[in-house]
SERO-4910 file (N, C-alpha, C, O; in steps of 0.05 Angstrom, whole numbers):
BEGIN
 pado doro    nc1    nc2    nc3   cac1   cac2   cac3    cc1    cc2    cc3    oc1    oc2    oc3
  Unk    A   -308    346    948   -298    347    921   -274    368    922   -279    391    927
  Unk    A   -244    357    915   -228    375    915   -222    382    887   -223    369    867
  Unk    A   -211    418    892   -209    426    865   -177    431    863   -162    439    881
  Unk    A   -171    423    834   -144    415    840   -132    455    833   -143    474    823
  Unk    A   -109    451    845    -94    479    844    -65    477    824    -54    456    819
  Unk    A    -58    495    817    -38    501    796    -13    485    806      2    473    790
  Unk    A     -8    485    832     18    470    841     23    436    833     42    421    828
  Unk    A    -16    433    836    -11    393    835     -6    388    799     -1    364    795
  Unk    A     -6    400    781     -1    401    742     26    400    745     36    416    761
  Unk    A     42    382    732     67    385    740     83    372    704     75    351    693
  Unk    A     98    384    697    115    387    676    142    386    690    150    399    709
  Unk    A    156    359    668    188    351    674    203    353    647    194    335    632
  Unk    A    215    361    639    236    353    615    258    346    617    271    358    633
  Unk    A    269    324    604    291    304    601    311    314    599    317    320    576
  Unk    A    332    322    623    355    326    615    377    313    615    397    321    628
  Unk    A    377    296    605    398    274    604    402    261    572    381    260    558
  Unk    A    423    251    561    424    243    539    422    218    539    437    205    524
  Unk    A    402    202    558    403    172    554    376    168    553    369    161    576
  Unk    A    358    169    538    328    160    541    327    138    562    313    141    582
  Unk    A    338    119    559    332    104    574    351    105    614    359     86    627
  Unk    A    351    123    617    361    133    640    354    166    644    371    183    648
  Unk    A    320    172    643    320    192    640    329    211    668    332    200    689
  Unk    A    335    243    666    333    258    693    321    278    690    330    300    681
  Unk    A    300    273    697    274    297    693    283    327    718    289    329    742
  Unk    A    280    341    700    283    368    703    243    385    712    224    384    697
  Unk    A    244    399    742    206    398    733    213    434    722    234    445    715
  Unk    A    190    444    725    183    468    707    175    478    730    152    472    737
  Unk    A    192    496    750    181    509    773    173    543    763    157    552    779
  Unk    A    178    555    749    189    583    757    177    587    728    193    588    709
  Unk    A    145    590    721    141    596    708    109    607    713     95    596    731
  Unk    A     97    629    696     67    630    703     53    620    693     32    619    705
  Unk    A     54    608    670     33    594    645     40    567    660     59    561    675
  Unk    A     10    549    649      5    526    652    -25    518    638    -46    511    648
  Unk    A    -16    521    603    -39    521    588    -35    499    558    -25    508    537
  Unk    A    -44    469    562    -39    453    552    -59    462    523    -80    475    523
  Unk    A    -48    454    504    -72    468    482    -74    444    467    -54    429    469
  Unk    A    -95    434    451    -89    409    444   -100    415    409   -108    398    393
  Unk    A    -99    440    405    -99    446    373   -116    412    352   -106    393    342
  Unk    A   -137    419    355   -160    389    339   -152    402    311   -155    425    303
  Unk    A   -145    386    301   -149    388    269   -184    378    252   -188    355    244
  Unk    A   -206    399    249   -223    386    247   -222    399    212   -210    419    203
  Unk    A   -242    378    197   -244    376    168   -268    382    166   -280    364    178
  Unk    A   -286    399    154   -311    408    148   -315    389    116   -299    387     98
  Unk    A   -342    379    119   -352    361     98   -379    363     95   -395    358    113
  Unk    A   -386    370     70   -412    382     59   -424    360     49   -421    358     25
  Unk    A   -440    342     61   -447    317     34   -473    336     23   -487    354     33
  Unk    A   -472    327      5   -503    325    -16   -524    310     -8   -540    304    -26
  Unk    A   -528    303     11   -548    284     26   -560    300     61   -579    293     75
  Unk    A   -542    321     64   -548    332     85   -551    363     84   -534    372     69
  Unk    A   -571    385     97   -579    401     99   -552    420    106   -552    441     94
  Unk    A   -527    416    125   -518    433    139   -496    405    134   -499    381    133
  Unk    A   -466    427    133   -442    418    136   -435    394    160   -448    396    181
  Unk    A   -417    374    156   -418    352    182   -385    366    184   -370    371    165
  Unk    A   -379    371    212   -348    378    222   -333    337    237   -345    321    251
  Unk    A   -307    337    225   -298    313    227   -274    311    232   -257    311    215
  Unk    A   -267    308    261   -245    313    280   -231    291    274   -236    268    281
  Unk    A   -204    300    254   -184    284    247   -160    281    268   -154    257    272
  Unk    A   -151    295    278   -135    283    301   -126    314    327   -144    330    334
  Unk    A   -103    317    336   -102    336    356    -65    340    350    -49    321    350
  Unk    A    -62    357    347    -27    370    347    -22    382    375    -18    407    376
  Unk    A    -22    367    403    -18    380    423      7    399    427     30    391    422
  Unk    A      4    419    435     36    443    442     26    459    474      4    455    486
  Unk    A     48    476    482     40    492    497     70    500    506     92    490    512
  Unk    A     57    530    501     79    556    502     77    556    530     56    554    543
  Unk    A    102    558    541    119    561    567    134    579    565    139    592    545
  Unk    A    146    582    602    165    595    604    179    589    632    169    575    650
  Unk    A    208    601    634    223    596    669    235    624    671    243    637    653
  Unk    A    236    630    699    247    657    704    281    647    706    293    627    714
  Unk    A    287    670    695    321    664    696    331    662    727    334    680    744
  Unk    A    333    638    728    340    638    758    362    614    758    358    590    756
  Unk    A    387    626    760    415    611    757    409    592    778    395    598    797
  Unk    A    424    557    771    420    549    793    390    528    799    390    509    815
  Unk    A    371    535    787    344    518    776    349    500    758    361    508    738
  Unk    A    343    480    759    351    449    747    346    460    718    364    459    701
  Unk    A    324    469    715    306    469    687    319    493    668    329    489    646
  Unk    A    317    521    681    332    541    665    367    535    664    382    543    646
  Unk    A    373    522    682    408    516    671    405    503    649    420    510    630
  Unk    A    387    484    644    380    467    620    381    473    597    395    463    579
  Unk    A    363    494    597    347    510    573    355    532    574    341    548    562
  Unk    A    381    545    588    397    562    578    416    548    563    418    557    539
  Unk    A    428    532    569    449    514    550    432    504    522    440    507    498
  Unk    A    413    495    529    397    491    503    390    512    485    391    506    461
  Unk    A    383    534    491    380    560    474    406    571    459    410    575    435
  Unk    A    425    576    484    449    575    472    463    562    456    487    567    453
  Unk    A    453    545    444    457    517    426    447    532    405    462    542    388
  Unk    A    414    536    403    408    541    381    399    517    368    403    517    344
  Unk    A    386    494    381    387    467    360    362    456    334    338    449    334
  Unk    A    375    457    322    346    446    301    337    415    296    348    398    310
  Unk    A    323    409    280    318    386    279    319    365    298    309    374    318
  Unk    A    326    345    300    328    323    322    343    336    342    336    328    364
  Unk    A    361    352    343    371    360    366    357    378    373    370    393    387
  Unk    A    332    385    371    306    401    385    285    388    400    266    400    411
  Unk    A    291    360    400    270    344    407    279    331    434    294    312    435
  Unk    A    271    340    449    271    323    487    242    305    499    218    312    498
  Unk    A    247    290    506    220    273    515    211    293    551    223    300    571
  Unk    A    184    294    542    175    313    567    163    295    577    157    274    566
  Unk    A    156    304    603    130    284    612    102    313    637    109    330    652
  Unk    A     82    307    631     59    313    636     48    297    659     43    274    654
  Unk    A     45    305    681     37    298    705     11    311    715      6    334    723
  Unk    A     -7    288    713    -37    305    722    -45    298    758    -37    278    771
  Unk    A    -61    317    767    -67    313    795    -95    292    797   -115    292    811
  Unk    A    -88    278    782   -113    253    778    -96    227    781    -80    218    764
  Unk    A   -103    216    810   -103    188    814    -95    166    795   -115    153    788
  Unk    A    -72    157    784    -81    127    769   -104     99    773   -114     95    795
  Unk    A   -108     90    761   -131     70    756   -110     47    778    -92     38    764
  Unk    A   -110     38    807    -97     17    806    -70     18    817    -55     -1    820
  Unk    A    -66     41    822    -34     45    827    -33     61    846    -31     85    839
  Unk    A    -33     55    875    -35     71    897     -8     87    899     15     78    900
  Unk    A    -17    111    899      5    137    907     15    145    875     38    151    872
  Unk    A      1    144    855     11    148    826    -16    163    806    -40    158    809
  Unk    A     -6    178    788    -11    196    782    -17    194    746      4    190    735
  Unk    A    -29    196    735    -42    193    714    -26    219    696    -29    243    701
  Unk    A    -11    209    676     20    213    667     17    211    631      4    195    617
  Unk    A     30    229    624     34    225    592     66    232    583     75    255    584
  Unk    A     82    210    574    107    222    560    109    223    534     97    206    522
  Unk    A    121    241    521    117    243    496    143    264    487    148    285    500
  Unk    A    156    258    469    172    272    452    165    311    444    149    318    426
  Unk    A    175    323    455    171    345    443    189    369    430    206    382    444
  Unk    A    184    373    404    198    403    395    198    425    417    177    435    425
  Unk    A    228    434    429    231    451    439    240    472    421    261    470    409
  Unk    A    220    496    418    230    523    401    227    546    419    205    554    428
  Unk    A    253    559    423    251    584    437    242    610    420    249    618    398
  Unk    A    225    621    438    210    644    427    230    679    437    240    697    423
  Unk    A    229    677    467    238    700    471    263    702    493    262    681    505
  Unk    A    276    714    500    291    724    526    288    740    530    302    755    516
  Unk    A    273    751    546    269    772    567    281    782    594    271    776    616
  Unk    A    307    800    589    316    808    614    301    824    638    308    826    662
  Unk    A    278    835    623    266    852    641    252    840    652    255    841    677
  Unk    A    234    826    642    217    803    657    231    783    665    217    765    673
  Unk    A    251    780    666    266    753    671    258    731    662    257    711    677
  Unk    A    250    730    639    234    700    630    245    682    598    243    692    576
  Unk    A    252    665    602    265    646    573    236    632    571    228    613    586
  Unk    A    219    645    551    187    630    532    205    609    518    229    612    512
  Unk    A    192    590    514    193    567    488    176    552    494    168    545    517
  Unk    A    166    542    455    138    526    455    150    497    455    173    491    448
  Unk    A    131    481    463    129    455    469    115    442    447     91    443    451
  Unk    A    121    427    421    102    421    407    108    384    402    128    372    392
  Unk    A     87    374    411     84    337    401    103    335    388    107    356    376
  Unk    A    120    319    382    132    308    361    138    277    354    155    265    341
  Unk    A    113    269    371    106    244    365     82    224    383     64    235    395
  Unk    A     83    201    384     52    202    402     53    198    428     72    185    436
  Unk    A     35    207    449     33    207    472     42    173    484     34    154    471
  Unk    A     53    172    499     54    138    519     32    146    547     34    157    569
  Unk    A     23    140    540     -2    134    568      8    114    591     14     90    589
  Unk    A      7    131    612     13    120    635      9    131    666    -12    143    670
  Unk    A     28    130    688     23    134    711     43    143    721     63    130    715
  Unk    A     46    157    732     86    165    746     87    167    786     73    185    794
  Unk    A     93    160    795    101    158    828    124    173    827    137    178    807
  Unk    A    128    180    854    148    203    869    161    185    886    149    170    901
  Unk    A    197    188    882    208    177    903    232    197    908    252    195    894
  Unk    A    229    222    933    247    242    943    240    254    909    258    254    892
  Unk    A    215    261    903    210    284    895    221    278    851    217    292    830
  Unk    A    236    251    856    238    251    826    212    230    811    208    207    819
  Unk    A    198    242    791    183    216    788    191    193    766    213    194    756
  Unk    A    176    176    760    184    147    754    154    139    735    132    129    741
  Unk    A    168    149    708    145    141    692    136    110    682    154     96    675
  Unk    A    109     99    680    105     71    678     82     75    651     64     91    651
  Unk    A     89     56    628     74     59    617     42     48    617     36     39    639
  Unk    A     30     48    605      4     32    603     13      9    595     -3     -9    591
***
């Protein structure tokens, strides 16, 4: 039974302005790697039952990141230009993709994959720590799928 290690979790963001020609950028140079999947649950008291029923309405997935300023790294050239932007609304929104170290169902050498649109909001710059934070939040629904490696870029497939 292997236990998977922090290197095989792997995070890409889109840097390219053609969705449909994406160029994934991965997330090397950071210490966090903490998917949070925030459940929205609704507490409901019927009159027919002793004790409150809890009723899990859906999940607002995010997760606060970061890259060490390291000129020259696919990802922080990115998201220095992007910070430096400053962008709101739709121009805050990049399609990420989520790469798990779990096998696809069916698809030899491929990897059990989620792309999904997300709000990029920068939190901090840190010269001392060398680190550009910004949160990652859903901004629309997951595509379930599988992604393969070819020279290290991957190739997302949906379900």
């Amino acid at each position: 039974m292997a236990t998977w290690e922090k290197q095989n979790s792997m995070l890409f963001i889109d840097t390219s302005e053609t969705p449909s020609a994406p160029d994934w950028a991965r997330l090397r140079k950071s210490t966090v790697f903490d998917l949070a999947f925030n459940p929205e649950v609704e507490t409901l008291d019927f009159i027919d039952q002793q004790f409150p029923s809890d009723v899990l309405k859906y999940y607002k997935p995010s997760m606060e990141q970061e890259t060490q300023l390291e000129e020259g790294d696919d990802l922080f050239d990115y998201m220095f230009a992007l910070m430096n932007a400053l962008p709101t609304g739709s121009s805050a929104v990049r399609p990420v993709l989520f790469v798990f170290p779990k096998a696809a169902e069916g698809a030899d050498g491929a990897f059990v994959a989620w792309k999904v649109d997300c709000t990029v909001s920068f939190a901090n710059y840190d010269a001392v720590e060398k680190k550009l934070s910004f949160s990652l939040a859903f901004a629309g629904d997951v595509s379930h799928g599988s992604a393969t490696f070819s020279a290290g870029a991957p190739t997302f497939t949906a379900d």
